[in-house]
Each structure stands twice: as C-alpha cells, then as structure tokens.
C-alpha positions in Angstrom: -145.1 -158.5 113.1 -142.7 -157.1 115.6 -142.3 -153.4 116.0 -138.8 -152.0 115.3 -137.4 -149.8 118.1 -138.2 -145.9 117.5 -135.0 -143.8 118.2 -135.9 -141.5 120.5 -133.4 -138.1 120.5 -133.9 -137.2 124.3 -132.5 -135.5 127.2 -134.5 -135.3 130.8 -136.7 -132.0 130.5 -140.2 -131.6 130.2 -140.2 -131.9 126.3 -138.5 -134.5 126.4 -140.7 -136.4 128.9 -143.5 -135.6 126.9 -141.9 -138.1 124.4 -140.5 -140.9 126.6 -143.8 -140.7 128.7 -145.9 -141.7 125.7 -143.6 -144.5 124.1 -144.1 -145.9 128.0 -147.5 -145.7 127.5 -148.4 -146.9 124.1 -145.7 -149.6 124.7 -143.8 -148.9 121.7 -140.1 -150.0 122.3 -137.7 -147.5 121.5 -134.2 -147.1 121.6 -132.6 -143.4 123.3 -129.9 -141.3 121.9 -129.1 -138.5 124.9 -128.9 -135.1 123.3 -127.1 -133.2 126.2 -128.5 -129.6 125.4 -126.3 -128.1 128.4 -122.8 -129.5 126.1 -124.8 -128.8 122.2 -124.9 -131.9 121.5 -128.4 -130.0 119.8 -126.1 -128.2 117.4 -124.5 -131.1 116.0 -124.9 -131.2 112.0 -126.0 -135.0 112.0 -129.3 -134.2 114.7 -130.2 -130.9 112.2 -131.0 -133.3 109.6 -133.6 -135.2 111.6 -134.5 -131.7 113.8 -134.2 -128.7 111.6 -135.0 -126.6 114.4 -131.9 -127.9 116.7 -133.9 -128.8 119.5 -135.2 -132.2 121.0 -136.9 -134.1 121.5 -137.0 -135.8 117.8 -137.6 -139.7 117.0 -137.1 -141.7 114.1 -139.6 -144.4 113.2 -137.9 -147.0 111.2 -141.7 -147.9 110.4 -143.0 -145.3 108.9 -146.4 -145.1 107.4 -145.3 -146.1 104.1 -142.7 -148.6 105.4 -139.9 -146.5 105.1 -138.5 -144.5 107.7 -139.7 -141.1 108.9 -138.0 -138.8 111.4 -140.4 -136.1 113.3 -139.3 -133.2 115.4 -141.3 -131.1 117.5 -143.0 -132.5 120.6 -146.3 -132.2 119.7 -146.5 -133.3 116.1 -144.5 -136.5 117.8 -147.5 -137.0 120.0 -150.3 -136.8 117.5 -147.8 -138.7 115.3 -147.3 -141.3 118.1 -151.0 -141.1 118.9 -152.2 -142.0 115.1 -149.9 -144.9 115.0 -150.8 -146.3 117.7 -154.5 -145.6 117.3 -154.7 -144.7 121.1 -155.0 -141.9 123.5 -156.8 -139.7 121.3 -160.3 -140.5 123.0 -163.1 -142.3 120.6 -165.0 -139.7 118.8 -164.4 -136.3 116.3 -165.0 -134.2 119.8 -162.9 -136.5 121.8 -160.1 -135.9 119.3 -160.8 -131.8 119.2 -160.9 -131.3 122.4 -157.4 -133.6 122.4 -155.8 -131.3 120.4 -157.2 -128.1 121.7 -155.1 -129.2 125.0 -152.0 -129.9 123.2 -152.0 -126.2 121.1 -152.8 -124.7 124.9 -149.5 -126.6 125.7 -147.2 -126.4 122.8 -148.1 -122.2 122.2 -148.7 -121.1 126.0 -148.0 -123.0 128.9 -144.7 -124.5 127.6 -143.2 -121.3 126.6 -144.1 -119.5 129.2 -143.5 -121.8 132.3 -139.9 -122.0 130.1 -139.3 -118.1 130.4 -140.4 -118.2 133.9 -137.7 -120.9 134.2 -135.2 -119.1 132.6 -135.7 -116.0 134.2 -136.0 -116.8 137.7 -133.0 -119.4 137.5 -130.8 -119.4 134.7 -131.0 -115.6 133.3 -127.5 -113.4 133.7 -129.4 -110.6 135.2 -132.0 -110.0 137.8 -135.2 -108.7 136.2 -137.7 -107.9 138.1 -140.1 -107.0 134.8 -139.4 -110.3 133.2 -139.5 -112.4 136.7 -142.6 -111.1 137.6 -144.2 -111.0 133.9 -144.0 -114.6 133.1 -144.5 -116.0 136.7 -148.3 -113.9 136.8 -148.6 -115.5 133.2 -148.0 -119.3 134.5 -150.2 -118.2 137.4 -153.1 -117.4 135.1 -152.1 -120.5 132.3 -152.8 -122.7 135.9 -156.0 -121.2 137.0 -157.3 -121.7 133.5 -156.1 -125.4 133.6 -157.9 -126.0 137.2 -160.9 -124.4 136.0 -160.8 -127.0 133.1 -159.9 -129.3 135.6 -163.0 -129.1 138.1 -165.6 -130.4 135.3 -163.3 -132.9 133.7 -161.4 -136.1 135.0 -158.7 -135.4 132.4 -157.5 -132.0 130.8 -159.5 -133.2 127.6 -162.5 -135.0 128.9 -162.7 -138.2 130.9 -160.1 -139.8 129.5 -156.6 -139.6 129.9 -154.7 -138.6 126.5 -151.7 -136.9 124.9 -152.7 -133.4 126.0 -152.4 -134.7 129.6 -149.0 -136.4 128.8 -148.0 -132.9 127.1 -149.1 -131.2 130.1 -148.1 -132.8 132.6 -144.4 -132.4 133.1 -144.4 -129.0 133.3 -147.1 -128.5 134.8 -144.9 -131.2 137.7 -142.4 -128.0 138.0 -145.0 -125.4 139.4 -142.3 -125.3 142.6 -139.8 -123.8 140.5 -141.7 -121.6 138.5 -142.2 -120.2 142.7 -146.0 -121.3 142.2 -148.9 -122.5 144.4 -151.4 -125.2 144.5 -153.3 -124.1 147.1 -155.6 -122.4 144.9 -156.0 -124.7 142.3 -157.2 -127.9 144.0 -158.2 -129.8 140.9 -154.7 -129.3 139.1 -153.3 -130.8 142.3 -155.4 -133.9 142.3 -154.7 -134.3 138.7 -150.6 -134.2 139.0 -151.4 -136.7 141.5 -153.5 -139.1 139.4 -151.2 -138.8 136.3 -148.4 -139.3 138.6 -150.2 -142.7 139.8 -150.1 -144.1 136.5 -146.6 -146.3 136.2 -145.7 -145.8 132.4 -145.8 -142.0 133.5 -143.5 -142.9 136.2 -141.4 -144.7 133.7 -141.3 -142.2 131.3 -140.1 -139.1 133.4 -137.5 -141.2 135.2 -135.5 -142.1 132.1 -132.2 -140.9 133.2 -133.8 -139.0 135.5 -129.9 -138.8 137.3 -128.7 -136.8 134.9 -131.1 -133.7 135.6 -129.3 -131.5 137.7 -132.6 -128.9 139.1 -134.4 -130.9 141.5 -136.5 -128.2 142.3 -139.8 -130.8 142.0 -139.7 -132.2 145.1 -142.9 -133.7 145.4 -141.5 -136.3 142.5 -137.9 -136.5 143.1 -138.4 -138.0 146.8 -140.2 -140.7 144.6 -138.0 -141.0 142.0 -134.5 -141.0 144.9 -136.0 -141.8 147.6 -134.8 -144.7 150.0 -138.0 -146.6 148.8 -137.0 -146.5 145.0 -137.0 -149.3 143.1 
C-alpha cells in the first residue's frame, strides 16, 4: 500500500533541516507548507493547533499509527517518531537505540539552544554584549570539543552507524562559521560534517528552498548548494 504524503510545516533552519533531512532519507514522500518565521506565519491560530508551542518544524502524518491522522511538533519527538515508523536509523540493538537517543537529548537540550543564542547574540541581538557573545560562543566551543571527542572512537555520533542523532546534529553543527568557531581543533567533527555532507538525501534535505535563507554565513555548503557546478 502506498504511503500518503506527510505535511511537513517547514522553513530553511537547522530545525527544520533536521526534519526534511530525514523524510529524504527514510524516503517518505511529503508534501511542504513554508512557515516563514521572519513574517509569523508561526503565530498563525490554524499552525497552534498542530504546534502548541508556535514553532516549526511540525508534520502531519495522515497515517498515523492507528490509521488516523496524527500531527507532532517538536523536532526531536518528529525524529524518533519518524524513526519508529519507518523502523530505520535507530541502529539494531537496545544499546544501539540508547546511545541514539542520548545524541538526540545532547542536541535538543544543549547544542541547539545554545549554538541558537550564540546565533542570536552575535547577529541578530539589538545590543552588543560582550557577556552574552562571549558566554554562549565558549559554550558551543566546549558542546564541539565534547562532540569531537565522541567523534574520534565512533564513525557516527552514536556508534558506527549513521542515525537520527547525526541528522539532529548535523545542521548546526554545518554553521560552526557563524557561531565565529574553529575546526582546527576538532579534526574528527570536521571529517564527520564532511561524511554526512557526502550522503545525497542529506544534501537533499538541507537544500529544500535553500534560496530563501538569507545568512549564508556556511560557506563550505553554500558554494555547493550555489555554486556554478549545481545541479
């Protein structure tokens, strides 16, 4: 039996990569509904009743577990939702899947919210901080040296497979140039944006209307994304 299209509630950041990246890997079709959070399209009373929280991204599977069908919000519960369904990218065994989900907390509770303040502050805040600048770019610095060190004794962020955690990860983790961050020191995490980056449903997934990002700032994939050798 065919699988309906998922409606995927969306708009080009690294939340919402996390989302688009995994329908393009567990080859789910999906349909996308922008949510342009710059205009408040977040705000609007028909999006709060499928994301109470007013942010993206959020999906609706019109095939839900019991046939009926089931809206989720939040970015990770959509992965581990996505990831049950599907029956994939979870690893093989109990371990496999703690380890899995260890990754994604580490994500969703530390390095998203803070690489997102050291966004904010450094680029978008009304004032100049210096406190709050410096605060969250040291703690990115440290969430990055304790992702290389998992990174030197593991293929992937959760073992030797590659899994939700790493699709969670990974597109911030792509903006350490804007969050005025090094790889020099963190050799593993560099070879590991690079092998993720490799992978063409990753490549599919951030580039979903990649155009209508306006900070550029990560270089290293927008020559690949715009470059003259696009396709």
């Amino acid at each position: 039996m065919s699988q309906s299209p998922i409606d995927l509630y969306y708009w080009p950041t690294p939340n919402g990569w996390k989302v688009s990246i995994a329908l393009e890997e567990m080859g789910l079709p999906y349909t996308t509904h922008l949510i342009n959070i710059g205009n408040g399209d977040q705000f609007a009373p028909e999006f709060l009743k499928i994301a109470p929280n007013n942010r993206m991204p959020a999906i609706v599977d019109p095939d839900g577990p019991d046939g009926t069908p089931l809206s989720v919000f939040e970015s990770g519960a959509i992965l581990s939702y996505l990831a049950r369904k599907t029956g994939s990218f979870m690893g093989k065994t109990a371990r496999d899947r703690v380890a899995v989900e260890e990754w994604l907390m580490w994500q969703m509770g530390g390095l998203g919210p803070m690489a997102g303040q050291t966004h904010h502050f450094l680029k978008y805040a009304p004032e100049d901080i210096a406190y709050a600048k410096d605060r969250y770019r040291k703690e990115t610095a440290r969430l990055y040296g304790v992702l290389d060190r998992r990174l030197a004794d593991n293929e992937y962020v959760a073992g030797d497979f590659y899994s939700i955690a790493d699709m969670a990860i990974w597109g911030w983790a792509s903006l350490w140039e804007g969050q005025e961050q090094t790889l020099e020191d963190k050799p593993h995490m560099a070879r590991w944006l690079k092998q993720c980056w490799a992978r063409p449903a990753l490549r599919r997934g951030r580039a979903l209307f990649a155009d209508l990002r306006g900070d550029r700032s990560d270089t290293w994939v927008q020559s690949d994304l715009f470059g003259p050798n696009d396709a």
